[in-house]
N, C-alpha and C positions, 0 to 999 in steps of 0.2 A: 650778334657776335660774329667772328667770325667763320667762313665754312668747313673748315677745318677743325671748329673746339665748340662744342656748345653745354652749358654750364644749364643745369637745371636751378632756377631761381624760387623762391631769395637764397644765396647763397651767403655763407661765412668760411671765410679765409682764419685759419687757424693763426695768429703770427705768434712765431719761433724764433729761439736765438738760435746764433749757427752752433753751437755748442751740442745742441739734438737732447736736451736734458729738461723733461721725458720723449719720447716719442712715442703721442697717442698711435699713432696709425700701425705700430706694434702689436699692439692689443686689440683694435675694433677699425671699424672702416672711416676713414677721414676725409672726407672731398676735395678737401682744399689746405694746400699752408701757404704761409707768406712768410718771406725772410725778406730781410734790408741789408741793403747795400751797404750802406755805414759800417753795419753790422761784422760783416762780410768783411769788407777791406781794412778794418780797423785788427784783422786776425789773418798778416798775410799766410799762415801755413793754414788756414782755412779756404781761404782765395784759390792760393796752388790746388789744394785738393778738389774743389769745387772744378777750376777749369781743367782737371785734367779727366775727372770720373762724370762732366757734368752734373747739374743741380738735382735731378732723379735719384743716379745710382749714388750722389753721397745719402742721400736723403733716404735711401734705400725703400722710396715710397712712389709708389703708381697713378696717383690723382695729379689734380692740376697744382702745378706751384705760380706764384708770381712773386719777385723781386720789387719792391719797394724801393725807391731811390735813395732813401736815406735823407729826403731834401731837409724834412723836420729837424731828424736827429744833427747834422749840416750845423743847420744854424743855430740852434741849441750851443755847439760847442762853439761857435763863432769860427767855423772853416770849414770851405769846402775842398778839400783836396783832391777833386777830382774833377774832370772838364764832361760838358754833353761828349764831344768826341770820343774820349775814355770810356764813357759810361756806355756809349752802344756798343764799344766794342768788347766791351767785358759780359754785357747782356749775350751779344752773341757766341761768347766762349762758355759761360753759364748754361744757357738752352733751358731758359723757364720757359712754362708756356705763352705767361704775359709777364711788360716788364712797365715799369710805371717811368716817366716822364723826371728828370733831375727838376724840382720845383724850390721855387723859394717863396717859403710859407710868411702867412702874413699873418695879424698880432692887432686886437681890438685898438689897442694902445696906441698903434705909429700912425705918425701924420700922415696926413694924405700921398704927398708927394713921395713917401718912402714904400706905401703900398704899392702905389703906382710902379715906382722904381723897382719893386719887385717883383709886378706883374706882367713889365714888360722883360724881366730878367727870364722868366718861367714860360712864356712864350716864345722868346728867342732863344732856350735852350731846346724848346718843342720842335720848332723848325730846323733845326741843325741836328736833331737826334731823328726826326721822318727822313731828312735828307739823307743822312749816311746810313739808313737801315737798309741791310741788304735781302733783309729775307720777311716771309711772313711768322717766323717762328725767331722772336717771343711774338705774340699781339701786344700790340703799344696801345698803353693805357696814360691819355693827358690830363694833367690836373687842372682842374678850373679855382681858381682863386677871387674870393671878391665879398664886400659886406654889404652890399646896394644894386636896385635894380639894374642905375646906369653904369657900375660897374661891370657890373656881371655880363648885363646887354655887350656891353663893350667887349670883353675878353671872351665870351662864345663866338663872338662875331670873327673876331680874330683869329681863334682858332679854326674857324671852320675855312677860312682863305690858305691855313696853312693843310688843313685836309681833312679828310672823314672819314670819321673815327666808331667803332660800334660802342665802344664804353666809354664813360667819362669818367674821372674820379670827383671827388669834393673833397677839397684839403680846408686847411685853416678852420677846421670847426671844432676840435679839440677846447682853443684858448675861451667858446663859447659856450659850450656843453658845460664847463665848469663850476659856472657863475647861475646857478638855478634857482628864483628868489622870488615867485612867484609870476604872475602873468605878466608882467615886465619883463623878467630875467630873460640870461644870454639864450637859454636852452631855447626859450620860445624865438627868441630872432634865427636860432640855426633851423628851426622847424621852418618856417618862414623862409629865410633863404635856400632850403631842398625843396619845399614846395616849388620856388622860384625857377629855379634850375629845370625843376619836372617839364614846368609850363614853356620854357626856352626851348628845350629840347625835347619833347614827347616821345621821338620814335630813336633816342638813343638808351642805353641800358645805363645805370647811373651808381656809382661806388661810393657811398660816405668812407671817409677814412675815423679812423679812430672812435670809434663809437659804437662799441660790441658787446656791451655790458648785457648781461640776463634778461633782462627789463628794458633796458633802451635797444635792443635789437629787434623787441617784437614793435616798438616804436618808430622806429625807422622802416621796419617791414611794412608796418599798417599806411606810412606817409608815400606808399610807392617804392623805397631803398631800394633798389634790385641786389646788393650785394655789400657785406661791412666784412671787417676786420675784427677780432679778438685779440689781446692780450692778457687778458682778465684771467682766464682758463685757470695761466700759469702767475700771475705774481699776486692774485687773489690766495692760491692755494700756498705762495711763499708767508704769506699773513698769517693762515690757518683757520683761512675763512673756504667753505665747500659750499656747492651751488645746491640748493635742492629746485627739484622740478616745479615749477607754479609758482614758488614763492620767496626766492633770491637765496640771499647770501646767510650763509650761518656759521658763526664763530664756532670751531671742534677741537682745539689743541689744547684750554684749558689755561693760556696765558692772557692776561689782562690785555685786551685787545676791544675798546671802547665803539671802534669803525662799524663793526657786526657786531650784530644779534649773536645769543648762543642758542643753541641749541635748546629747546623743550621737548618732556617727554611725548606729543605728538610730534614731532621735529623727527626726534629719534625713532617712533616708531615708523615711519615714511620711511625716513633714511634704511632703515633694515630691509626695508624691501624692495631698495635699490637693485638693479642687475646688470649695472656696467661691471668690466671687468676688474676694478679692484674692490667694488662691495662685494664681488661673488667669490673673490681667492682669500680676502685678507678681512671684511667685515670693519664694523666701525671703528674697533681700535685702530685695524691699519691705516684709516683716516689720522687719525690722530697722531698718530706716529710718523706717519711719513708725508713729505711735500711731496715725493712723487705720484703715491698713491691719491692724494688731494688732485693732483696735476689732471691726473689722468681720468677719474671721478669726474672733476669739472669741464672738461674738454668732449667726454661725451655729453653729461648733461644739454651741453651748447651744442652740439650736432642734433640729437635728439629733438631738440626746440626748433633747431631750423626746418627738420622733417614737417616735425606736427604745424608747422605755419603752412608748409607747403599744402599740405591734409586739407586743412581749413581752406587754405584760401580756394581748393579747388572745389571744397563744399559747399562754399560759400557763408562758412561760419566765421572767419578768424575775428571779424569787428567782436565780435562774442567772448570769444577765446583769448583774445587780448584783454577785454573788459576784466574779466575774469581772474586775471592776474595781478590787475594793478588797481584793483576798486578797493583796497584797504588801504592801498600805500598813498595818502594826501597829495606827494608831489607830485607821482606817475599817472594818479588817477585825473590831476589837473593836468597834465603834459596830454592823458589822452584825449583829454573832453577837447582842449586845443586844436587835438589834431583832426577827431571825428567833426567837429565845427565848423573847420575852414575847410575839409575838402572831401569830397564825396566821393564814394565807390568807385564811378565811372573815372573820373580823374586820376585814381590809384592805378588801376588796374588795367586800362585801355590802352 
């Protein structure tokens, strides 16, 4: 990382819409958020505020922030309205600590030629946004993009002629994680292409994007991840689904909601003796009742779980600890045998 910021790993980046609705870090200690750019610019009386109070004090929070480029959200709507130029220069009126690379995300589906096409889009916004960076604050964070080794060979490569870098991100794994269908499925190719990347670059620190779930973050943790993203926290709890510790997602609002589980009365009695901050003010009903109080439940929960990985790993238990959570769940317990299979301790950890 760089000298200036050093992040205790694995890390999880909270991500928030600019709207600030709820704001864990109110209530208990949050290490990390991430907001996007899209996000951001899509709400210019957000923008204004943001460049005038910087990303902190709107934020009115002390940990590390990183801005997301919005390249996903970009091409999602089919525009980018915004140029690399633009974009560092607003990074530098923001004043996150890191700012991610304007990227254009690739998609199992597109021909070759159009990945291609938009991986050389994503490295030539990377060199025009190192070029006019004037400062070391944010840290620049570049997205690597690719489905194949000779891919991937090829665009690390490339990146590294345009500079070195202490983090890398991993994009385009989203449209893969999806598609989870056994020892075939997508999940297992994206396991595979971060192993991939581990071994390309060893002594860089490495960010999956999108991939923060309960469950798949102690998955990403065990495969080496140095650091993922959340959104789950928040629109898991807009469902009226809450996280319990060890053992995922559980439907609590009482509306036909088929995605989660509901709750059982050892469910609920776990749940009681929860002690983040809105099982200790408000108690289960306030689960129930409110997405905020769900927001905020689930967002520690996920802090929490990043600590105890950190526990583990430095016990040298988490291979354990991970097992532990996902040995009833069929798919997670096949996603972990995958990953303890192909790659060993020294490989994760070194």
């Amino acid at each position: 990382m760089s000298k200036k910021i050093s992040l205790k790993f694995p890390f999880m980046w909270l991500t928030q819409l600019s709207k600030l609705n709820p704001k864990p870090w109110d209530y208990f200690r949050v290490e990390g958020v991430m907001l996007n750019a899209y996000d951001i610019l899509t709400k210019p009386y957000i923008d204004k505020k943001i460049r005038e109070k910087k990303v902190h004090n709107y934020l009115g929070f002390d940990g590390y922030v990183t801005i997301d480029s919005g390249g996903f959200l970009f091409m999602k709507h089919n525009k980018v309205p915004v140029s690399p130029e633009q974009l560092v220069e607003l990074y530098e009126k923001w004043k996150p600590n890191f700012a991610v690379s304007l990227d254009h995300p690739i998609f199992p589906s597109l021909p070759e030629n159009i990945i291609k096409k938009r991986q050389i889009w994503s490295l030539n916004n990377i060199k025009t946004m190192v070029e006019l960076k004037k400062s070391d604050n944010p840290v620049f964070i570049p997205v690597i993009h690719g489905y194949s080794r000779k891919s991937l060979e090829w665009y690390i490569k490339e990146l590294e002629r345009i500079g070195e870098f202490d983090i890398y991100g991993l994009g385009s794994l989203v449209p893969l994680v999806k598609g989870i269908k056994g020892v075939n499925g997508r999940f297992y190719k994206a396991i595979d292409l971060i192993k991939l990347v581990k071994e390309l670059v060893p002594d860089r620190k490495i960010h999956v994007f999108g991939i923060g779930g309960s469950l798949t973050m102690h998955l990403m943790f065990l495969l080496g991840v140095n650091s993922i993203d959340s959104s789950s926290w928040r629109f898991k709890a807009a469902y009226g689904a809450i996280q319990l510790p060890g053992k995922g997602d559980r439907y609590i609002t009482g509306k036909a909601q088929p995605k989660y589980r509901d709750l059982s009365e050892e469910d609920l009695a776990e749940l009681r003796k929860c002690e983040c901050p809105a099982c200790t003010s408000h108690g289960v009903e306030g689960l129930r009742s409110s997405f905020k109080l769900r927001a905020i439940h689930n967002a520690w929960v996920y802090q929490k779980e990043v600590e105890i990985a950190r526990q583990k790993i430095e016990e040298g238990t988490y291979q354990e600890y991970v097992w532990n959570l996902v040995k009833d769940n069929p798919v997670y317990r096949k996603l972990f045998k995958y990953i303890t299979d192909k790659t060993s301790t020294l490989e994760r950890w070194l």
